[in-house]
C-alpha positions in Angstrom: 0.0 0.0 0.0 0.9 3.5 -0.6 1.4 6.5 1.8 -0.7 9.7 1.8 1.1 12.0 0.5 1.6 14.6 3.7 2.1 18.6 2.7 5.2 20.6 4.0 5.6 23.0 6.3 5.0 26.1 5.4 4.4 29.1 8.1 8.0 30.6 7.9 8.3 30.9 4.1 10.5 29.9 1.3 13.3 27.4 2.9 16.4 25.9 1.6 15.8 21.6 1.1 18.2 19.5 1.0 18.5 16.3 -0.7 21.0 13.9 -1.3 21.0 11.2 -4.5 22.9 8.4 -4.7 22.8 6.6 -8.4 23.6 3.1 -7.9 22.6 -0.3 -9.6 21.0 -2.9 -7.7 19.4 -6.0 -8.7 15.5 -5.8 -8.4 12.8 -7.8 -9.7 9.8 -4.2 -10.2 7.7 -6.5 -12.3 8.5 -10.2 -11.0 12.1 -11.1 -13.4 14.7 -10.1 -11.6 17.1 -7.8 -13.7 19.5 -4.8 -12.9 17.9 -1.8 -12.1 19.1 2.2 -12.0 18.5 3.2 -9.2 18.6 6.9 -6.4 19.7 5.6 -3.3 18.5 1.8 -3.6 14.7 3.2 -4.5 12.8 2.1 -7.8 10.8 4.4 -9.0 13.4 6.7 -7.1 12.0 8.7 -3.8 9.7 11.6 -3.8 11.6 15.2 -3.6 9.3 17.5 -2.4 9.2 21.5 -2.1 6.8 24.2 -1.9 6.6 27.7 -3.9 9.6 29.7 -3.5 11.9 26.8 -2.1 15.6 26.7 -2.9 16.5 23.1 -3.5 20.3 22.1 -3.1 20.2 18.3 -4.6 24.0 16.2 -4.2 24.4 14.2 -6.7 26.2 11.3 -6.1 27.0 8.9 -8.9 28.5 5.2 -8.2 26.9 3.5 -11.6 30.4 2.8 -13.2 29.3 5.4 -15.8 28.4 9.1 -16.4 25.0 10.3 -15.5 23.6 13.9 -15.1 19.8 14.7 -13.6 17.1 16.6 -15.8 14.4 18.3 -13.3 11.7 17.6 -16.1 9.2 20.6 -16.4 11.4 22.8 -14.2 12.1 25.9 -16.1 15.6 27.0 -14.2 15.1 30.8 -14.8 18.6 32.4 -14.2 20.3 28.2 -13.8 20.1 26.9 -17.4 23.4 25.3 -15.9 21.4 22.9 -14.0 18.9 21.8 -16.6 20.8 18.7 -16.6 21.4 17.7 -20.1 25.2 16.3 -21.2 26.3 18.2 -23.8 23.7 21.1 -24.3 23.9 22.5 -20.2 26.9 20.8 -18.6 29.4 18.0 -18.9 28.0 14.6 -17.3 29.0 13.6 -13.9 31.8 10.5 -13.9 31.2 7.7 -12.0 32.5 8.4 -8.1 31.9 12.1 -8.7 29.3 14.2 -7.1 27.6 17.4 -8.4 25.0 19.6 -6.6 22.4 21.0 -8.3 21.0 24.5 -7.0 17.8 26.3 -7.9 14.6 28.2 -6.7 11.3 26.5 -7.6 9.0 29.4 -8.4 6.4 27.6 -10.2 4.2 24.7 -8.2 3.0 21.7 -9.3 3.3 17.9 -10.3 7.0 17.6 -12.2 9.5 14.6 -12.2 13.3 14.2 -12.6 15.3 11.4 -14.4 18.9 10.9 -16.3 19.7 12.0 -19.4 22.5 10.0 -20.3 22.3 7.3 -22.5 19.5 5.0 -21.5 19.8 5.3 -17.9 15.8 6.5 -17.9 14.6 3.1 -19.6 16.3 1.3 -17.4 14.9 3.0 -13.9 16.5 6.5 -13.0 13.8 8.2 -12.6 11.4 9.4 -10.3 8.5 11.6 -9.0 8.8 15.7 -7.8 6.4 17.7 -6.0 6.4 21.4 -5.9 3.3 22.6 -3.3 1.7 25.9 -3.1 0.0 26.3 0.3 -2.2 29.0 -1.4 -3.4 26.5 -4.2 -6.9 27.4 -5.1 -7.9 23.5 -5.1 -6.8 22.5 -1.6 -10.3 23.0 -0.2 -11.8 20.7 -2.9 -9.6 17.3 -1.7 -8.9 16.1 1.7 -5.9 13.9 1.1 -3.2 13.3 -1.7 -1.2 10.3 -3.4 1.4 10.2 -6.5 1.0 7.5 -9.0 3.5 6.8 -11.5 3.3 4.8 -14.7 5.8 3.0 -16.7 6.8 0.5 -19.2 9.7 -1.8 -18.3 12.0 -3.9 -20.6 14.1 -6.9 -18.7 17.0 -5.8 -21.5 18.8 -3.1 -20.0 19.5 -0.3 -22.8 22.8 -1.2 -22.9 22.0 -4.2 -24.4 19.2 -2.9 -26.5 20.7 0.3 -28.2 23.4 -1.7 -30.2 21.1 -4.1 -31.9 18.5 -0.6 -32.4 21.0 1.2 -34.5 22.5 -1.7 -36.3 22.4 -1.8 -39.8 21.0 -4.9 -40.0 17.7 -4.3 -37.9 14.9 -4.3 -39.4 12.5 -3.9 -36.8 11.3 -1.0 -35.2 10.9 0.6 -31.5 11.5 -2.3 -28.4 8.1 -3.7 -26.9 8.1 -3.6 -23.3 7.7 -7.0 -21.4 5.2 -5.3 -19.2 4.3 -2.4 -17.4 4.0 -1.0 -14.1 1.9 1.6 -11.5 4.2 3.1 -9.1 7.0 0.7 -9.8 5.0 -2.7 -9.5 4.2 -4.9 -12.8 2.7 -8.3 -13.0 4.7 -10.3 -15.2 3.2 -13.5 -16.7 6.1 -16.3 -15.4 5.3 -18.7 -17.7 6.6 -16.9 -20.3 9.5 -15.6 -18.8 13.2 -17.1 -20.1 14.9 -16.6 -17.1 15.3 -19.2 -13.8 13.9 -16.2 -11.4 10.3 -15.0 -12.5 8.1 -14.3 -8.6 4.6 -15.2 -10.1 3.1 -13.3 -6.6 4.7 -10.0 -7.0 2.0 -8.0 -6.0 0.0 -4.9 -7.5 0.1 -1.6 -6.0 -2.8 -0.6 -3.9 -4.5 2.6 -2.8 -6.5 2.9 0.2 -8.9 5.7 0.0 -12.2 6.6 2.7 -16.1 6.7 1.5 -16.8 10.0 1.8 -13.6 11.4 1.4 -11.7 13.2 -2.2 -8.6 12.2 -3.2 -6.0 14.2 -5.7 -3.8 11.6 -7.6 -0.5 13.1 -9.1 -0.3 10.7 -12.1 3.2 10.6 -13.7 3.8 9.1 -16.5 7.7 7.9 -16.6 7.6 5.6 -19.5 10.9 4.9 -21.7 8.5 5.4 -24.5 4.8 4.2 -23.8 1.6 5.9 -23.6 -1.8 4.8 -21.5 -4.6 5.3 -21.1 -5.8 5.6 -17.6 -8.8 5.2 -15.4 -10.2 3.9 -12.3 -13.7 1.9 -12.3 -16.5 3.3 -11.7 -15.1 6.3 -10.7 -14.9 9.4 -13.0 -11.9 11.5 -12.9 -11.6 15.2 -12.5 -8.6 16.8 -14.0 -7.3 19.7 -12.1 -3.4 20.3 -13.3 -2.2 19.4 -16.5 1.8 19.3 -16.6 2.4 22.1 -13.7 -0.4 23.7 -14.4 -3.9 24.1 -12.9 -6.6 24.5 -15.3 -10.1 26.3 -15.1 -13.1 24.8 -15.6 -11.8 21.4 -14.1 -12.2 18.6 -16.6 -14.3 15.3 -15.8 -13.4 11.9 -17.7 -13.9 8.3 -17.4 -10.3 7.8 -19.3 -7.3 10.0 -19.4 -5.0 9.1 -22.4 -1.4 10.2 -21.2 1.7 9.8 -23.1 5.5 10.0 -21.9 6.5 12.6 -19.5 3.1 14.0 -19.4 1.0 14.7 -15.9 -2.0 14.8 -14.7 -3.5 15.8 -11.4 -6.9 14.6 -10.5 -9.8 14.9 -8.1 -11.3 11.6 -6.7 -14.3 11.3 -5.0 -14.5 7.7 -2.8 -18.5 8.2 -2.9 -19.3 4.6 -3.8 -19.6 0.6 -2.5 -16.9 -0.2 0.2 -15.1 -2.3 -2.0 -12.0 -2.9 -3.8 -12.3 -1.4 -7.9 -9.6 -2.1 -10.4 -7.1 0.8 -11.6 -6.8 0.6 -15.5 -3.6 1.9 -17.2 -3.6 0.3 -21.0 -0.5 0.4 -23.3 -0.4 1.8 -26.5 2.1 1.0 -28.2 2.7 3.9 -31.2 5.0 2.5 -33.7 4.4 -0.4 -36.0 5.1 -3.7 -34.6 6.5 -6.6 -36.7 8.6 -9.7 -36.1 11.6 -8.7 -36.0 11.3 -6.0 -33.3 12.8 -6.1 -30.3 10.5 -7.8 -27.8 8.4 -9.1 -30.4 6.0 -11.8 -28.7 2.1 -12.1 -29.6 1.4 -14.6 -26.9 2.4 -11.7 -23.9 -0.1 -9.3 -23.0 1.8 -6.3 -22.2 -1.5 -3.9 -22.3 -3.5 -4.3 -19.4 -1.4 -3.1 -16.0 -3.1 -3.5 -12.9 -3.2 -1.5 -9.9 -6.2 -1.7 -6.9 -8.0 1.1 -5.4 -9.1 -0.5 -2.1 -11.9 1.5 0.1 -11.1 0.9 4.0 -13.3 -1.8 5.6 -13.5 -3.0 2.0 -12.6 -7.3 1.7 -9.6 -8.8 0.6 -11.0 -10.1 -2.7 -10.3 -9.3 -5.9 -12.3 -6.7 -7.6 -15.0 -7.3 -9.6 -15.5 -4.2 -10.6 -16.4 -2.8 -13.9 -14.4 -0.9 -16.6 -15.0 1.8 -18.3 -15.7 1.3 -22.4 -12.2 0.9 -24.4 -12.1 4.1 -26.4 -9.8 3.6 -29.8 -9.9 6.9 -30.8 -7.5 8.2 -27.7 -4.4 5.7 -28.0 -1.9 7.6 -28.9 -3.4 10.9 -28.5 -3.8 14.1 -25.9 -6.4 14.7 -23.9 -8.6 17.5 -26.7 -6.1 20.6 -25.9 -9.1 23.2 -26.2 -10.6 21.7 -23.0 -7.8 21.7 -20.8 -8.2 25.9 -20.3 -5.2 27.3 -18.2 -6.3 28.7 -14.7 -4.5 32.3 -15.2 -2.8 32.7 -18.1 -3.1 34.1 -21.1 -1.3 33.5 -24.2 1.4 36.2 -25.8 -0.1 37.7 -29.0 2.9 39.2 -30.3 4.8 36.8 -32.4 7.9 37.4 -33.3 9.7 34.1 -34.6 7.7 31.8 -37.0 10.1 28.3 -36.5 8.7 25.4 -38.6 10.7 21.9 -38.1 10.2 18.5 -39.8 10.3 15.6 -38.1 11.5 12.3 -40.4 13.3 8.8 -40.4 15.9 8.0 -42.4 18.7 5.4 -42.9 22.3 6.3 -43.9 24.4 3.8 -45.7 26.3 3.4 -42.0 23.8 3.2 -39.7 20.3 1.5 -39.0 17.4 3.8 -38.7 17.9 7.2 -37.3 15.7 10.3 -36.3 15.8 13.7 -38.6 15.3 17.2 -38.0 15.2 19.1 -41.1 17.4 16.5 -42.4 20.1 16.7 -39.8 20.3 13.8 -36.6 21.0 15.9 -33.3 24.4 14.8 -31.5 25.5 17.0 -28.6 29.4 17.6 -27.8 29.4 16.1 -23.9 32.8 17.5 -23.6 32.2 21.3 -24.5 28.5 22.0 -23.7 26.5 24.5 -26.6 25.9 27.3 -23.2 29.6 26.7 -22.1 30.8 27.5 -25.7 28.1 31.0 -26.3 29.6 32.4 -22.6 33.3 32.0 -24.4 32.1 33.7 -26.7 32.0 31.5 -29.6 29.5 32.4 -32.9 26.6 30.4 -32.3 26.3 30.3 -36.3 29.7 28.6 -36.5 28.1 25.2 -34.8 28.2 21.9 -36.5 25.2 21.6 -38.2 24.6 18.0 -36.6 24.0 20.0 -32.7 20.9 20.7 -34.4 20.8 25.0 -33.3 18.1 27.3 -33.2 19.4 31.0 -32.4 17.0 33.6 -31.9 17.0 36.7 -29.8 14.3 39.4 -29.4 14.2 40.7 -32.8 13.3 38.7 -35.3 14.1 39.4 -39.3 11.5 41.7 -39.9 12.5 43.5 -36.9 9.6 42.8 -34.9 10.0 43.6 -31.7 7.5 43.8 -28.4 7.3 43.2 -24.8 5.6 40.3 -24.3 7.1 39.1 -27.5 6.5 34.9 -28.4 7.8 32.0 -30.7 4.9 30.0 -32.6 6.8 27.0 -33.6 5.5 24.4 -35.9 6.2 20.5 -35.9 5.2 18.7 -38.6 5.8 14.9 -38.0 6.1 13.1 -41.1 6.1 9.8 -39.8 3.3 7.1 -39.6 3.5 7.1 -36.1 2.9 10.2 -33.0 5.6 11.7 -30.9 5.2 13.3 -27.6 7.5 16.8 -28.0 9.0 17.9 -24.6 10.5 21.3 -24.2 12.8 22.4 -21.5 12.6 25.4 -20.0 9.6 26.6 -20.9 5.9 25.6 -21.1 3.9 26.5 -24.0 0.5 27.0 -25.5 -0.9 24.3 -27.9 -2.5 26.7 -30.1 -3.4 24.0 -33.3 -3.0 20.4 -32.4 -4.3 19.0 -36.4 -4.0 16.3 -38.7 -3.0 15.7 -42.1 -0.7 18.8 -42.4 2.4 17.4 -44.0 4.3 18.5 -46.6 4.6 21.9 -47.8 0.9 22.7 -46.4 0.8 24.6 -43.4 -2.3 24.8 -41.0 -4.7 28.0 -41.5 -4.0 30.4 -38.5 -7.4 31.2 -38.5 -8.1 28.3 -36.7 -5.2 28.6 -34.2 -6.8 28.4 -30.3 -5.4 32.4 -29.2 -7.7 32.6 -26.5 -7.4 29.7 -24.1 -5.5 27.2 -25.2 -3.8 24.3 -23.3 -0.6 25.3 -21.5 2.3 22.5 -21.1 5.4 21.1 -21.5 4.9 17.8 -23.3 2.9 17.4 -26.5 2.1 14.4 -28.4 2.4 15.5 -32.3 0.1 13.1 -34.2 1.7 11.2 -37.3 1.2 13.1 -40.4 0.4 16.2 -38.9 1.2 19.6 -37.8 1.1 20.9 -34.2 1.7 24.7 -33.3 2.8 25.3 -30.4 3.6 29.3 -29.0 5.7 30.0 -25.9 7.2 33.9 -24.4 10.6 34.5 -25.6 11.6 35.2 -21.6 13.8 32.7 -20.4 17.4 33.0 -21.6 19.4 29.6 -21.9 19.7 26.7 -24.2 17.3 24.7 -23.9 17.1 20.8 -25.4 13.4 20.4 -27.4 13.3 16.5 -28.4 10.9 13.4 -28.8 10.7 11.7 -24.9 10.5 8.9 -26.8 13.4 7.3 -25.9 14.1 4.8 -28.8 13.6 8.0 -30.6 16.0 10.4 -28.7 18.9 8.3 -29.0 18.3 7.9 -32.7 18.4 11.8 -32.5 15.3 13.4 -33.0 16.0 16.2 -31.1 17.1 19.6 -31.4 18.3 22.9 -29.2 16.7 26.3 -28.9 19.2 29.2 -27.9 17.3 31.7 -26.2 18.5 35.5 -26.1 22.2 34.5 -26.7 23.0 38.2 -25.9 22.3 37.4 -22.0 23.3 34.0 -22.4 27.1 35.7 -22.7 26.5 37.1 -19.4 25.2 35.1 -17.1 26.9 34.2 -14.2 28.0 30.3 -13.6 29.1 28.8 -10.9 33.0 27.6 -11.1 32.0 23.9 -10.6 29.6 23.3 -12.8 31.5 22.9 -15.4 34.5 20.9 -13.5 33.8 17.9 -15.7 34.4 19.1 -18.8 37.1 18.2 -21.1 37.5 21.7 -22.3 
């Protein structure tokens, strides 16, 4: 069973928190097959780092895996400490194994978030985990008694290690890894008499929620997938979606299923108003690449969809539920939530654009290598021993950059000489692939203004029928295959700042790119002398 989720202190004000992170790997069986596992301090999914508005959080970083690591604080924008947005090669050089580095920044934003490496595959293979930012002035604490975080996940009993060679081979010919199951806050049912290796626990259990009749409930759902999306729901019990990614929205939105894709959040309302029993909790896979034969994982007989999890009503019995789900709805795998609904709580979007980006998102195969990810034609690899922001504070031409970093320079003016206050990017990605991709963008959260299909090509979607007056606000959006999303954000937040798939299979085949943000005050910002200790140059 799960603890309640217990608020912070918060009388005296913003404090400093501590926390200290070990990276180690242990052996751990999340899902019943014992494999080894990435792990903070022994902990899979890693522990719970809490703060409230205003905190400053100091964060050691410790890293005994044998390899480099560095820590992303996912949906964190790091206004002023782009140096700690954790990426290898775009914000700082990674962190060698028996090296610590301590991460230092001011959370002044509130909300459901997460944190998880960004080196290599360390993410797929479980460094990742769950971080809470309260406000004690939060409009919707009067409307739940009590709180929980739920996390979702695929998991793969290859580690990455072993799966990325046979990926980018030349000679594979299938396409992104299957997960051997899933899991709800780090626990997964795996079907033993399938599994190929001598230690398979068949009783592994299934995470459980204990909730009151009478009382309400807000679930921080995480999604942490390597690359899955789901499809989530409870039985019997509708959900009300408060927070979307950070961000509270106005009206709150009621569903019987919330499709959710990698990295996304959701925070919802519960209300345990019926039977004192136990009900099932739903997460489905989708799995949003074609599958054939030759993919990695590639098993009909294993039914990797359905993950488990039990919401169990005190006083309720011990037996399983035999409760009822809600109708399988085809039309939201792979999909958002309908952006237009989700209506930000009290914010509008900038109406002065300045920067019109478009980027196409493709496939390709070069005569060397086995399938790899294109943006505009070029596969992003960072330099890990010269990071881009390190290289813009020497003072080197951000227009002299290999063409492979994949660069996006812009400052306040844009060709035209545009120029405003509140001035704003609208940036267009057009996926032209069969399949979706959810976009994640550091540093910034944005507003889905056009979320279409069938916009490929040289066709660009009508701004006519852009959303400019209440539009979703995020930082992870699933661009549907074939089509065209538009998403705007405020050009306010200087720093380089990594825009990719979170996809993983797809990150490391490089579909990702970097937007440099006001590289005038880039130059000058002030960086603390260890953060770049690490680096080779």
């Amino acid at each position: 069973m799960f603890k309640i989720l217990k608020p912070l202190p918060s009388s005296n004000g913003p404090v400093t928190r501590c926390y200290n992170l070990e990276l180690v790997i242990k052996e751990l069986a999340p899902d019943g097959v014992k494999r080894p596992v990435w792990t903070v301090n022994k902990q899979y999914p890693a522990p719970i780092i809490q703060a409230n508005y205003g905190d400053r959080l100091l964060i050691n970083v410790t890293n005994k895996l044998g390899e480099p690591s560095t820590i992303h604080w996912h949906g964190i924008f790091q206004t002023g400490t782009n140096f700690y947005d954790g990426v290898p090669g775009v914000t700082q050089c990674p962190i060698p194994n028996l090296q610590n580095f301590l991460y230092n920044f001011t959370v002044n934003q509130y909300g459901t978030f997460w944190y998880h490496s960004h080196f290599a595959g360390q993410l797929a293979d479980g460094l990742k985990g769950p971080l809470i930012i309260h406000n004690p002035k939060d409009p919707y604490l009067k409307e739940y008694d009590f709180e929980y975080v739920l996390t979702l996940s695929d998991w793969y009993h290859m580690t990455s290690v072993d799966i990325h060679p046979i990926l980018l081979s030349p000679n594979y010919k299938g396409n992104d890894p299957i997960p051997n199951s899933g899991e709800i806050s780090g626990i997964g049912q795996f079907n033993c008499s399938t599994a190929s290796r001598d230690s398979c626990n068949p009783n592994n259990g299934i995470a459980t929620y204990t909730v009151k009749k009478g009382k309400k409930y807000r679930f921080r759902i995480i999604n942490i997938s390597a690359a899955t999306h789901f499809i989530f729901s409870i039985d019997e019990h509708p959900l009300t979606i408060i927070e979307v990614d950070g961000h509270l929205i106005k009206p709150p939105v009621t569903l019987n299923t919330i499709p959710i894709h990698t990295a996304q959040r959701y925070s919802i309302i519960l209300n345990a108003n019926k039977s004192i029993k136990n009900y099932y909790i739903r997460a489905k896979q989708t799995i949003c690449t074609p599958i054939n034969n030759q993919t990695i994982n590639y098993n009909s007989s294993v039914n990797y969809e359905n993950v488990m999890g039990i919401l169990k009503y005190e006083d309720a019995n011990v037996k399983a539920p035999a409760s009822k789900p809600y109708p399988f709805n085809a039309s939201e795998e792979c999909r958002d939530v309908n952006p237009n609904i989700l209506k930000p709580y009290d914010i509008k979007p900038p109406q002065c654009v300045t920067h019109n980006i478009r980027i196409m998102v493709s496939f390709g195969k070069l005569a060397t290598t086995g399938s790899i990810a294109f943006i505009d034609n070029s596969s992003f690899v960072a330099n890990a021993n010269y990071p881009t922001n390190r290289r813009i504070i020497n003072g080197i031409n951000t227009h002299t950059f290999p063409q492979y970093e994949n660069t996006y320079t812009y400052d306040r003016y844009s060709i035209n000489a545009i120029y405003c206050n509140d001035a704003a990017v609208d940036l267009y990605i057009t996926a032209n692939t069969s399949n979706s991709h959810p976009f994640h963008m550091h540093g910034h959260s944005f507003f889905v203004v056009y979320n279409g299909e069938n916009q490929t090509g040289l066709e660009l979607p009508d701004p006519s029928k852009f959303n400019l007056v209440n539009p979703a606000f995020r930082d992870t959006v699933t661009v549907l295959g074939n089509s065209t999303t538009v998403i705007r954000y405020r050009l306010d937040n200087p720093g380089v700042w990594l825009m990719h798939c979170h996809m993983h299979w797809h990150l490391i085949k490089g579909m990702a790119l970097q937007l440099i943000e006001l590289p005038s005050k880039i130059k000058n910002m002030t960086v603390p002398e260890d953060v770049f200790a690490f680096c080779a140059s």
